[in-house]
MIDOSE-1310 file (N, C-alpha, C; in nm, 2 decimals, decimal comma, always signed):
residues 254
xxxx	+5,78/-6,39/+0,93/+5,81/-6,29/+0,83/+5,69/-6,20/+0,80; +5,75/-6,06/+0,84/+5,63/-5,98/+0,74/+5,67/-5,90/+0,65; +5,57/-5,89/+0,54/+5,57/-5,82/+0,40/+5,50/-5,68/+0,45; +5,57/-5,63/+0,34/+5,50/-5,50/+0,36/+5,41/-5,48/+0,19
xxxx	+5,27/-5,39/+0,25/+5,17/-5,44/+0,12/+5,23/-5,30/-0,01; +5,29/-5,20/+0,05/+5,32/-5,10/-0,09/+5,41/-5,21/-0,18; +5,50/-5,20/-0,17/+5,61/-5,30/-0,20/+5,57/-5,42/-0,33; +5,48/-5,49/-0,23/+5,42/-5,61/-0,32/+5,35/-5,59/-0,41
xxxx	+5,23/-5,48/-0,39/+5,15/-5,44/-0,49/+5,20/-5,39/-0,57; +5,32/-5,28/-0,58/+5,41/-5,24/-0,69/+5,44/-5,36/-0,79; +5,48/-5,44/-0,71/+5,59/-5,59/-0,74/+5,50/-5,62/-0,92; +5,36/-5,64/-0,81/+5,20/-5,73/-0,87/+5,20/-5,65/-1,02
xxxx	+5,22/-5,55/-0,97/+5,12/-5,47/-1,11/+5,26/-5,42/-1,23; +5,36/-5,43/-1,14/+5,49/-5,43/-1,28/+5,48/-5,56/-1,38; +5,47/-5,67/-1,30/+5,48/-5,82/-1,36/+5,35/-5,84/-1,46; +5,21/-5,76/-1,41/+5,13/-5,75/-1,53/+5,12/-5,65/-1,58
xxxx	+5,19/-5,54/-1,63/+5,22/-5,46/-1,67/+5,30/-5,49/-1,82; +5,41/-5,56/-1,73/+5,56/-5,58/-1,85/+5,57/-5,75/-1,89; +5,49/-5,88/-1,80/+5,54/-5,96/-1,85/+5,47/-6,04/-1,95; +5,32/-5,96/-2,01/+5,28/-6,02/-2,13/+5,35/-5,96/-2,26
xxxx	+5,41/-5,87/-2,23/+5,52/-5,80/-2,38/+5,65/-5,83/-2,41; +5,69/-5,90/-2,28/+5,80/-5,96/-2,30/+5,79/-6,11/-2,33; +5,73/-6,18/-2,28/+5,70/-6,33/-2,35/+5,62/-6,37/-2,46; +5,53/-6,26/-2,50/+5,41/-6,29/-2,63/+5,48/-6,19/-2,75
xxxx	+5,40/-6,29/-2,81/+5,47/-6,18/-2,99/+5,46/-6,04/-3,01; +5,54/-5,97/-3,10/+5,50/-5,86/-3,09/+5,54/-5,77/-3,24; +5,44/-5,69/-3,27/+5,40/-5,62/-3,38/+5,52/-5,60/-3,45; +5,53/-5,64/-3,56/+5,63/-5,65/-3,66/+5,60/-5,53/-3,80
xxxx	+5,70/-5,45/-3,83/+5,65/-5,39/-3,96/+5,74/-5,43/-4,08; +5,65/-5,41/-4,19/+5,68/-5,50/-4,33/+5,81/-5,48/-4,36; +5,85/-5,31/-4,34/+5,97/-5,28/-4,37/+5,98/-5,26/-4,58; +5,90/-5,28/-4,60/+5,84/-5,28/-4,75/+5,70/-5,23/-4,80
xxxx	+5,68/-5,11/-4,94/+5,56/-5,12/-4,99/+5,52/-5,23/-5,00; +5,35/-5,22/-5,01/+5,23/-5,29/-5,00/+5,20/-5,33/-5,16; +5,23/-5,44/-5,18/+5,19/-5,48/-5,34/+5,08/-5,61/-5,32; +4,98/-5,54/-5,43/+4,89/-5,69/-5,40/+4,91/-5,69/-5,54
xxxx	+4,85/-5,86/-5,63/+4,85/-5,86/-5,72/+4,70/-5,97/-5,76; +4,62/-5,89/-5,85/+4,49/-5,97/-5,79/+4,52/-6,07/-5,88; +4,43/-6,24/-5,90/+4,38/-6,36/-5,98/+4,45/-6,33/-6,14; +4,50/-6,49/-6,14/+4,52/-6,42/-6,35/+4,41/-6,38/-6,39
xxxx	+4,40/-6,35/-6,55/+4,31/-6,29/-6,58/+4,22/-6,15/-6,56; +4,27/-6,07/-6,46/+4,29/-5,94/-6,43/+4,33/-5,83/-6,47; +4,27/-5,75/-6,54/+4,37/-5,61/-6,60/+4,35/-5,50/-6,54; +4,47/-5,46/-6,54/+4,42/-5,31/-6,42/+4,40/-5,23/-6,58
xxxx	+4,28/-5,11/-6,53/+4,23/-5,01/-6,56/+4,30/-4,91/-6,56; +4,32/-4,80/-6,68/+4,39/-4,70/-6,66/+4,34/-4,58/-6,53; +4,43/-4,54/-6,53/+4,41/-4,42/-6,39/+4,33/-4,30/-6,48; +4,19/-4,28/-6,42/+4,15/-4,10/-6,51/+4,02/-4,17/-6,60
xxxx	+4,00/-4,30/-6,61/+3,87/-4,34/-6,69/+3,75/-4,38/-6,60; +3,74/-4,29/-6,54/+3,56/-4,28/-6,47/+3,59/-4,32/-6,32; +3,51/-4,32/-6,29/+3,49/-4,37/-6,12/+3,46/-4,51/-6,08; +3,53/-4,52/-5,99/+3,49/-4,65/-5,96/+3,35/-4,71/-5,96
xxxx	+3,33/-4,85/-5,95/+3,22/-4,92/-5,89/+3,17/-4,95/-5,77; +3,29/-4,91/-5,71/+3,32/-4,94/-5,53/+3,33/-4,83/-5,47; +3,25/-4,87/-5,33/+3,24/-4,77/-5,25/+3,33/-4,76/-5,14; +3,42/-4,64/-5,14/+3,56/-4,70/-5,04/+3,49/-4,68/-4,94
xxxx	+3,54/-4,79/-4,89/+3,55/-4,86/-4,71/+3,62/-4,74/-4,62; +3,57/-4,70/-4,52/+3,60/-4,65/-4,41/+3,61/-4,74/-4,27; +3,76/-4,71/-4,24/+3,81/-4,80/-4,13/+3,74/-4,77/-3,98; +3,65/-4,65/-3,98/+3,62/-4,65/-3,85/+3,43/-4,66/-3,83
xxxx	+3,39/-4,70/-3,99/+3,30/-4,78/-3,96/+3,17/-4,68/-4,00; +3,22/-4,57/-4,03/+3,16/-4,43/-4,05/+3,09/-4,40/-4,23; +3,02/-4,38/-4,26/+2,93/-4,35/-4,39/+3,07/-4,27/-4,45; +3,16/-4,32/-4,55/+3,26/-4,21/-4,62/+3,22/-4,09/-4,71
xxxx	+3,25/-4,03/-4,78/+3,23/-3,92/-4,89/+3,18/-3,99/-4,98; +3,08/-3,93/-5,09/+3,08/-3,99/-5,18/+3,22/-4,02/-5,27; +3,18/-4,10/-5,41/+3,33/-4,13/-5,49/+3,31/-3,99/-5,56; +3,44/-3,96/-5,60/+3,46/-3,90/-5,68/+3,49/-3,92/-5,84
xxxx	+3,42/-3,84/-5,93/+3,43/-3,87/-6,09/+3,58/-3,96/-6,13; +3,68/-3,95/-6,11/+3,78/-4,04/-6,10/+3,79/-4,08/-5,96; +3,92/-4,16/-6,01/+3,99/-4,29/-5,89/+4,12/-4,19/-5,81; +4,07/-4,17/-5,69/+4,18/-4,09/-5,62/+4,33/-4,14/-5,66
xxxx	+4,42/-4,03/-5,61/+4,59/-4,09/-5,65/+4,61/-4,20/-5,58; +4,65/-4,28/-5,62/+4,73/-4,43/-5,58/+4,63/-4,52/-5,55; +4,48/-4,53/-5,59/+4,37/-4,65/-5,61/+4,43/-4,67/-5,72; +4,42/-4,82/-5,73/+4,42/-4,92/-5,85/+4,32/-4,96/-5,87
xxxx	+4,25/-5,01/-6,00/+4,15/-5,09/-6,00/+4,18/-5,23/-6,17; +4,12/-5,32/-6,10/+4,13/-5,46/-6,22/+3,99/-5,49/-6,24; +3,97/-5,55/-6,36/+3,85/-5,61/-6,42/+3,87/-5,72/-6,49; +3,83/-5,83/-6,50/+3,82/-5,88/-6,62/+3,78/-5,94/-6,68
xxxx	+3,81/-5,97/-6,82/+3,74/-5,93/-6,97/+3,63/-6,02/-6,91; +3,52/-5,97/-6,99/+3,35/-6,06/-7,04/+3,39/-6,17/-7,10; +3,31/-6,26/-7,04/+3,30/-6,34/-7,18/+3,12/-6,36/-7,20; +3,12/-6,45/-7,29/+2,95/-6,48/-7,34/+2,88/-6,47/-7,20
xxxx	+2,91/-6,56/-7,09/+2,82/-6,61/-7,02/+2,83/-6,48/-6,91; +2,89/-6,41/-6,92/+2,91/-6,32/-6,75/+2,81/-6,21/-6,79; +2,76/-6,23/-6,67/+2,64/-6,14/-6,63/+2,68/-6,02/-6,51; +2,80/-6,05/-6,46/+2,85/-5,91/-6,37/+2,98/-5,92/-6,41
xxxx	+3,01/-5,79/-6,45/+3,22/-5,79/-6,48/+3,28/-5,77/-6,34; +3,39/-5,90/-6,30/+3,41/-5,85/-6,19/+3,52/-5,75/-6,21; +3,55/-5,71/-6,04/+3,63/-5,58/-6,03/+3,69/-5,58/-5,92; +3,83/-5,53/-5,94/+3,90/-5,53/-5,77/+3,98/-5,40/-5,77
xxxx	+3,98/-5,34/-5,69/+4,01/-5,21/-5,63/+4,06/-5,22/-5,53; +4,21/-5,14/-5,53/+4,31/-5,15/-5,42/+4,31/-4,98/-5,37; +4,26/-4,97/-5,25/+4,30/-4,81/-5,17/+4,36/-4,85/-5,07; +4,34/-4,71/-4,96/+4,44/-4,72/-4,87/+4,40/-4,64/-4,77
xxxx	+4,40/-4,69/-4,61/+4,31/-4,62/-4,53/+4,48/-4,58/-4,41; +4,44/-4,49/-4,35/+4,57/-4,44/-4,27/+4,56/-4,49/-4,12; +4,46/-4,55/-4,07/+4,41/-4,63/-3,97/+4,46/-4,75/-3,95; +4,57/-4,73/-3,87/+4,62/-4,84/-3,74/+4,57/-4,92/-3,72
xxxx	+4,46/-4,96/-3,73/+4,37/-5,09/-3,65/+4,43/-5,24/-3,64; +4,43/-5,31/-3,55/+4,40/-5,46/-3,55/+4,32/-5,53/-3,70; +4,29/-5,62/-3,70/+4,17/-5,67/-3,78/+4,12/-5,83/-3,74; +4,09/-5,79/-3,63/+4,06/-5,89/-3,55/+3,87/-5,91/-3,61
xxxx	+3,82/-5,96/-3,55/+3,68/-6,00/-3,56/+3,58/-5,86/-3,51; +3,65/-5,83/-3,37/+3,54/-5,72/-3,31/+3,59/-5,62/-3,41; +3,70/-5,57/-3,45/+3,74/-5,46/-3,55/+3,70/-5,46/-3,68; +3,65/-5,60/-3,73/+3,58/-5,60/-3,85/+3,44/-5,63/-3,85
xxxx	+3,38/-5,64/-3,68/+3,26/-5,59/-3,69/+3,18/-5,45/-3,71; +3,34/-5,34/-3,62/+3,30/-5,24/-3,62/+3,30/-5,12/-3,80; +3,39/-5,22/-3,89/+3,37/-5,18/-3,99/+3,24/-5,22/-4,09; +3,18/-5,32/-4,11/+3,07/-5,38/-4,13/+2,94/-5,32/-4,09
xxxx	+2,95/-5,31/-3,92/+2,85/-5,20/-3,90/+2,77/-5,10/-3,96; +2,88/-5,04/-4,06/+2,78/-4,90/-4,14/+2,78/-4,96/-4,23; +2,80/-5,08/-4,31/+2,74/-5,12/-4,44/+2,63/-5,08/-4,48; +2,51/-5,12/-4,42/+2,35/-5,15/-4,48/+2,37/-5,05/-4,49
xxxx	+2,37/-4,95/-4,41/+2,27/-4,78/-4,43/+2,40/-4,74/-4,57; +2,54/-4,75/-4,56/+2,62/-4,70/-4,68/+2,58/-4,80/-4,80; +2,55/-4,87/-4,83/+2,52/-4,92/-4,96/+2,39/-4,89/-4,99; +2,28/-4,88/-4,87/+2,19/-4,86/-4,93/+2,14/-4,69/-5,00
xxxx	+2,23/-4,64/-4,98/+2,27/-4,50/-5,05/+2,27/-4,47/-5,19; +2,33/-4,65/-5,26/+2,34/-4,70/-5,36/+2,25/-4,78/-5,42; +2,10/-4,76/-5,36/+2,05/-4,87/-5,39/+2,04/-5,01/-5,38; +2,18/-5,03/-5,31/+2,27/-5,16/-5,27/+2,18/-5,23/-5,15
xxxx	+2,14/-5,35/-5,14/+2,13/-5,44/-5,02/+2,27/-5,53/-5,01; +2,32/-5,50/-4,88/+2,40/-5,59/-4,81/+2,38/-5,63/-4,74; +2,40/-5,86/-4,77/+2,35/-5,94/-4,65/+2,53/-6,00/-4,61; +2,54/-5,98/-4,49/+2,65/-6,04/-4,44/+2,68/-6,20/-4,49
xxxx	+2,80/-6,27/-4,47/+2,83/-6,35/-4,51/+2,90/-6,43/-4,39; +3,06/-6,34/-4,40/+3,15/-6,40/-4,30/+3,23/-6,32/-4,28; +3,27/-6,31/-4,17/+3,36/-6,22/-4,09/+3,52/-6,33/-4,00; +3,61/-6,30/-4,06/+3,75/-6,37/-4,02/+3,85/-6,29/-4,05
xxxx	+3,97/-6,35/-3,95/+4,10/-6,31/-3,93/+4,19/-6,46/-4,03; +4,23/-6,43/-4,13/+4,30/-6,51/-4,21/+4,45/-6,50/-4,17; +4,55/-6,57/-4,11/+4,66/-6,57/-4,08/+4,71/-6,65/-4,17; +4,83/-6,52/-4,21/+4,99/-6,59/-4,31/+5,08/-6,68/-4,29
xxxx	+5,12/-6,75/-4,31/+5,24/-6,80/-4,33/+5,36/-6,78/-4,23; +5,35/-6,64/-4,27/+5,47/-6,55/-4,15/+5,40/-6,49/-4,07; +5,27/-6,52/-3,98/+5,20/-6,49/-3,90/+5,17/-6,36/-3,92; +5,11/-6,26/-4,05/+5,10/-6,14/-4,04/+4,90/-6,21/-4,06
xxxx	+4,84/-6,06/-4,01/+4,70/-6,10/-3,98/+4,61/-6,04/-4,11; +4,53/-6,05/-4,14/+4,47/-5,98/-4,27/+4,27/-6,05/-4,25; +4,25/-5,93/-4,24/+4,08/-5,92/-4,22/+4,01/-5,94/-4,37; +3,92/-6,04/-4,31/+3,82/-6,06/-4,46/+3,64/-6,01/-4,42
xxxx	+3,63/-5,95/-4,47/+3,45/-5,93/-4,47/+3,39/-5,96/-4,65; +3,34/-6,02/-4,64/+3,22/-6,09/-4,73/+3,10/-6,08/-4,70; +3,01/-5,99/-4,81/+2,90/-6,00/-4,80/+2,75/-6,05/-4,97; +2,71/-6,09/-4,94/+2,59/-6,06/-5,10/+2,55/-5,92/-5,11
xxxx	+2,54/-5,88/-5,20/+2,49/-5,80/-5,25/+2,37/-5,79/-5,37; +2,29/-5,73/-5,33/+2,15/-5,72/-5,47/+2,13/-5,53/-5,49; +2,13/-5,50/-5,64/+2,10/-5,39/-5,68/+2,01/-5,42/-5,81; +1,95/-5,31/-5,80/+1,82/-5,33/-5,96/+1,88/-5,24/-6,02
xxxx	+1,88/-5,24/-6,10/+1,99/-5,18/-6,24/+1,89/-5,17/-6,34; +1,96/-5,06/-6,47/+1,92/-5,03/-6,60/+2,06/-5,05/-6,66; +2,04/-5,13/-6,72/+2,16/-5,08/-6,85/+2,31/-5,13/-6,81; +2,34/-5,21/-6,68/+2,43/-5,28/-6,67/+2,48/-5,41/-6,71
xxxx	+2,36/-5,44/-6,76/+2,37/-5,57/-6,82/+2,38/-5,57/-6,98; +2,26/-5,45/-7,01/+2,25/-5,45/-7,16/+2,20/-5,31/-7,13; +2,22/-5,22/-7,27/+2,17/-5,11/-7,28/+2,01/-5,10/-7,29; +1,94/-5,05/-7,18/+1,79/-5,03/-7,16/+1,72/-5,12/-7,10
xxxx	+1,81/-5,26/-7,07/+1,76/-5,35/-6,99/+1,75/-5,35/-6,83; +1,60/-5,37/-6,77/+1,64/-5,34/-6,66/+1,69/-5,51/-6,57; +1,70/-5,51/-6,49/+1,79/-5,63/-6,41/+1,81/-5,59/-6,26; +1,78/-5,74/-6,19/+1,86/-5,71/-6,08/+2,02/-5,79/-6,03
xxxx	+2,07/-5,74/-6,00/+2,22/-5,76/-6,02/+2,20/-5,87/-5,85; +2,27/-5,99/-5,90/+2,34/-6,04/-5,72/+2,48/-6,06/-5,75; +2,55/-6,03/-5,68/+2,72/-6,07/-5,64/+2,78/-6,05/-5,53; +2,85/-6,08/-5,51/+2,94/-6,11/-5,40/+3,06/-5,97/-5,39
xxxx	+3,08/-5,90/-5,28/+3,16/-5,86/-5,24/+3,25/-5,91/-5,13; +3,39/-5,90/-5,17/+3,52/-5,96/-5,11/+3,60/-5,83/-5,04; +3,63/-5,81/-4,95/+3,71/-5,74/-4,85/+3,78/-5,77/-4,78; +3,95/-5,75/-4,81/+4,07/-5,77/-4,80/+4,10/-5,67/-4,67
xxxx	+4,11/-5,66/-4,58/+4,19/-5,57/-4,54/+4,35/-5,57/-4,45; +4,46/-5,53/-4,51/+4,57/-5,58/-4,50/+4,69/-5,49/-4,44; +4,74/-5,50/-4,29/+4,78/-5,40/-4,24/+4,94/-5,37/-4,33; +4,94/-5,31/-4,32/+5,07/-5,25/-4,40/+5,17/-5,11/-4,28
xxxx	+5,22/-5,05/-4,33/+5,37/-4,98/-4,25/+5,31/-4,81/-4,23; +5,22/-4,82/-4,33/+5,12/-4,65/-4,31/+4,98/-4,63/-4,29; +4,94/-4,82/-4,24/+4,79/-4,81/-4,21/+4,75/-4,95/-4,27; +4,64/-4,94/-4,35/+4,62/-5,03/-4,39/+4,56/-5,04/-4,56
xxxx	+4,61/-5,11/-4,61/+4,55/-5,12/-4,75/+4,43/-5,23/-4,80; +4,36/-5,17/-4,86/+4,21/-5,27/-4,85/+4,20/-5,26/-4,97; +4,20/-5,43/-5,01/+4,12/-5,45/-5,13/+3,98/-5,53/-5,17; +3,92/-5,44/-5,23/+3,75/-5,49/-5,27/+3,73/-5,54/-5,40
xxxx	+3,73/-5,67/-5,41/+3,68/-5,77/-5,50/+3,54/-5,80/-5,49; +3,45/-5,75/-5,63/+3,31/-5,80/-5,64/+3,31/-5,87/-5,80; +3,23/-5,97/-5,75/+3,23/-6,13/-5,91/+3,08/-6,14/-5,89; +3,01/-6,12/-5,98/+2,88/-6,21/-6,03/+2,87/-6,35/-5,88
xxxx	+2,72/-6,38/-5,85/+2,70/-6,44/-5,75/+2,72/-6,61/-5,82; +2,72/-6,63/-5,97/+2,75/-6,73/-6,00/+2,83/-6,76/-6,03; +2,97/-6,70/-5,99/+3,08/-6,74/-6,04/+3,14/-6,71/-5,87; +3,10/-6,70/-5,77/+3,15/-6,72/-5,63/+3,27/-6,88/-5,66
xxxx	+3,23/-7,00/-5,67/+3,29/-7,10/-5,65/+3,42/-7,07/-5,76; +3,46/-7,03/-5,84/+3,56/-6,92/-5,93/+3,65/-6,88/-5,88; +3,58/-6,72/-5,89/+3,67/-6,63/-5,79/+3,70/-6,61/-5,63; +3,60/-6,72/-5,56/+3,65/-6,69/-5,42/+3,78/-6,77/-5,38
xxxx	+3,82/-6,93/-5,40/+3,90/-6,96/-5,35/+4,10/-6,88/-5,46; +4,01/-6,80/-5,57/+4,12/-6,76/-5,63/+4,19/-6,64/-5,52; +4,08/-6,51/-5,48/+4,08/-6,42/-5,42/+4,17/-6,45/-5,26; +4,11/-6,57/-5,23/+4,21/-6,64/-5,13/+4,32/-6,64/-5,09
xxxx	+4,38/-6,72/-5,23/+4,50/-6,74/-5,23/+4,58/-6,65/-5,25; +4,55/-6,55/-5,31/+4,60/-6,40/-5,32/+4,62/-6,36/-5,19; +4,61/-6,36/-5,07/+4,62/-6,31/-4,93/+4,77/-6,34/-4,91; +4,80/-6,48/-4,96/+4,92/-6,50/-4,94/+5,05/-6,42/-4,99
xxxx	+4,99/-6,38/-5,14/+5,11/-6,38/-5,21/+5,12/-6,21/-5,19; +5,05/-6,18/-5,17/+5,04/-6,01/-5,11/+5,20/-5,99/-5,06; +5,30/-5,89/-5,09/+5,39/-5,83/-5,01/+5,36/-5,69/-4,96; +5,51/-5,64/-4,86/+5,49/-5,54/-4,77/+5,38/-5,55/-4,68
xxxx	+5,33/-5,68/-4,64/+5,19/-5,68/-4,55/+5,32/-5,70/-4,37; +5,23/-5,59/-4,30/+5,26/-5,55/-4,13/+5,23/-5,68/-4,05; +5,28/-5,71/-3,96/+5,25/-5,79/-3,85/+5,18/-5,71/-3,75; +5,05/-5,71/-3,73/+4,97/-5,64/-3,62/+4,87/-5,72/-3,56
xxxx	+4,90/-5,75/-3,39/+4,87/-5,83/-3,31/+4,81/-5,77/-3,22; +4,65/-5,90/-3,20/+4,55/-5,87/-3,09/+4,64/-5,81/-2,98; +4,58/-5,77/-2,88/+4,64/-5,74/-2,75/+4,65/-5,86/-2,66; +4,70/-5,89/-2,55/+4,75/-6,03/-2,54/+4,61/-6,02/-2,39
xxxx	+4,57/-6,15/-2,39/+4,45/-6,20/-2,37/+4,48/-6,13/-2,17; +4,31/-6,11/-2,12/+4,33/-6,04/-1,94/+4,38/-6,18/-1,89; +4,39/-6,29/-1,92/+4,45/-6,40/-1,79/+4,55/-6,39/-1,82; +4,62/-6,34/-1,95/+4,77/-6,41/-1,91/+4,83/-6,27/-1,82
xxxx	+4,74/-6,12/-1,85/+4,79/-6,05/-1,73/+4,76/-6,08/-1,61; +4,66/-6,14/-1,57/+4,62/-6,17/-1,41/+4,72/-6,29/-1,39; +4,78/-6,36/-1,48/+4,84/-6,47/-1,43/+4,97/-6,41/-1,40; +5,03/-6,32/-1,47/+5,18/-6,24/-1,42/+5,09/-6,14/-1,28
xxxx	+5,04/-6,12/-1,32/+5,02/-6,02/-1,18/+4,99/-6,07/-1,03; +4,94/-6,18/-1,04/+4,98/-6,36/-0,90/+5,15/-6,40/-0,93; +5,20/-6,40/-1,03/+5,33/-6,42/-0,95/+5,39/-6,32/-0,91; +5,40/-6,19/-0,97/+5,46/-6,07/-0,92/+5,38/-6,06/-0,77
xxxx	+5,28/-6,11/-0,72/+5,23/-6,08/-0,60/+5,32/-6,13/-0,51; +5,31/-6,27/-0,54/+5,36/-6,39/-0,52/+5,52/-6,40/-0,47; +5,61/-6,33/-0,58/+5,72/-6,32/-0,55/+5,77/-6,13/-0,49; +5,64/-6,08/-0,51/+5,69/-5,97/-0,41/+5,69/-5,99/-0,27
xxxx	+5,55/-6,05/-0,21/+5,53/-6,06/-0,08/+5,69/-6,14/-0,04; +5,75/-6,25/-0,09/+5,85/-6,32/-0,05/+5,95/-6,24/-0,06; +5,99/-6,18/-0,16/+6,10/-6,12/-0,13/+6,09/-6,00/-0,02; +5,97/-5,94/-0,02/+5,94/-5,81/+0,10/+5,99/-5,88/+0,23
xxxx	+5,90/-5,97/+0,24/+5,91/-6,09/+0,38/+6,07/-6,12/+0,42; +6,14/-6,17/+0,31/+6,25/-6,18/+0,35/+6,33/-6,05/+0,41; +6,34/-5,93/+0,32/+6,43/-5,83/+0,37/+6,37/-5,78/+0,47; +6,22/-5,80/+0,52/+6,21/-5,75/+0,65/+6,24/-5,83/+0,76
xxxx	+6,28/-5,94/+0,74/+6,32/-6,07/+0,86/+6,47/-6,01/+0,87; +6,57/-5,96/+0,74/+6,68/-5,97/+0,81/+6,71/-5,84/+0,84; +6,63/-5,73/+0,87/+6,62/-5,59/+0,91/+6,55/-5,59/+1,06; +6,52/-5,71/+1,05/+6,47/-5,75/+1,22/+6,54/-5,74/+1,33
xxxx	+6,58/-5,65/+1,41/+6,63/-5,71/+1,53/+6,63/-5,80/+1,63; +6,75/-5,87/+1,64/+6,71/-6,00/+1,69/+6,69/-5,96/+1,86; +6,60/-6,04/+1,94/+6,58/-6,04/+2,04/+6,71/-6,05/+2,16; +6,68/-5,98/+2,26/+6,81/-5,96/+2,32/+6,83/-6,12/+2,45
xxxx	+6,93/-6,14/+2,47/+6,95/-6,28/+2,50/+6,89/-6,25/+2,69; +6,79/-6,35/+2,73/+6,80/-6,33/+2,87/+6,84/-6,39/+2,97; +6,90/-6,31/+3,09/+7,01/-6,34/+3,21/+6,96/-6,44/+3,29; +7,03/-6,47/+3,30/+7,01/-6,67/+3,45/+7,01/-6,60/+3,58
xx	+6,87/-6,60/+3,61/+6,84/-6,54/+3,71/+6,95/-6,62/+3,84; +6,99/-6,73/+3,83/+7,05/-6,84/+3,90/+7,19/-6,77/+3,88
């Protein structure tokens, strides 16, 4: 039998082409707005009373605009209440980035990236923490970046006192049907054991969150593109055996 090699290599490169999309999962949308709802104890903040505390996150990793004197249209933000002992009020702020991305590990490295030099704009030191892909329930994917943070302050703690502030910043980022919606939770560094596993659990209860999936791994395409080789050469081999003419019968010299 012979194959012919256009044929097969066509064969090869359709099979890794098409047969990791047809047998591996594939990107699902919410089909619903994006509602988060942060920890009890939470009150959102009216829309129009000053600027945030947070510096919105940019999906591509890039130094954003400064904030603006208010909270752009459709940020939310929660705080809540002091008590005696709290030394940072925390705060959670929900925006919204129009960036498609995955939020895989390398995609939430490349957002982390511009931290240091963007906070330190702020005066802010950012020390990384942890970088993960937290999967739902319903297999939807949602990026977390955590970092410490230290700033020296006047008057945040008490009027004319100076201080240095440590807390924890929490970064939600959660694909949704028009991008992605990110929420930033910062708590006092002594109240981490508190608010982190509360912040957690909130991932779950999150609706309208997108199903958006890694790209499917280079072996399982090299592994369809050996059988599409595999089964091109055979099938080439065959139709050229029965397009073969058969040899002509020879005479008895006798």
């Amino acid at each position: 039998m012979r194959a012919r090699v256009g044929p097969v290599v066509l064969t090869a490169v359709a099979f890794a082409a098409i047969g990791p999309k047809l047998v591996g999962p594939h990107d699902k949308a919410a089909g619903a707005p994006f509602v988060y709802q942060p920890p009890a104890g939470f009150v959102e903040r009216a829309p129009g009373s000053g600027s945030s505390s947070n510096t919105p996150i940019d999906m591509t990793g890039k130094t954003p605009p400064a904030p603006k004197p208010a909270r752009p249209e459709g940020e939310r933000e929660w705080t809540a209440p002091p008590t005696s002992t709290t030394t940072f009020v925390p705060t959670v702020t929900l925006d919204h980035s129009k960036t498609k991305s995955t939020v895989e590990e390398p995609d939430l490295a490349t957002i982390e990236a511009g931290f240091p030099d963007m906070f330190a704009k702020e005066g802010i030191s950012w020390t990384p923490v942890r970088r993960e892909t937290h999967v739902r329930p319903g297999g939807e994917r949602v990026g977390i970046i955590e970092g410490e943070c230290t700033k020296k302050s006047i008057g945040e703690i008490a009027p004319g006192i100076a201080a240095t502030l440590h807390y924890r910043r929490l970064i939600l980022v959660f694909p949704d049907d028009a991008g992605s919606s990110i929420v930033t939770a910062l708590y006092g560094y002594d109240e981490v054991a508190k608010w982190q596993p509360a912040f957690e659990a909130s991932i779950n209860q999150a609706q309208g969150v997108a199903t958006r999936l890694p790209p499917a791994p280079s072996w399982l395409y090299a592994a369809w593109g050996a059988a599409g080789l595999v089964l091109g050469w055979l099938a080439s081999a065959l139709i050229g055996s029965r397009r073969s003419p058969e040899p002509a019968a020879q005479k008895d010299p006798t």
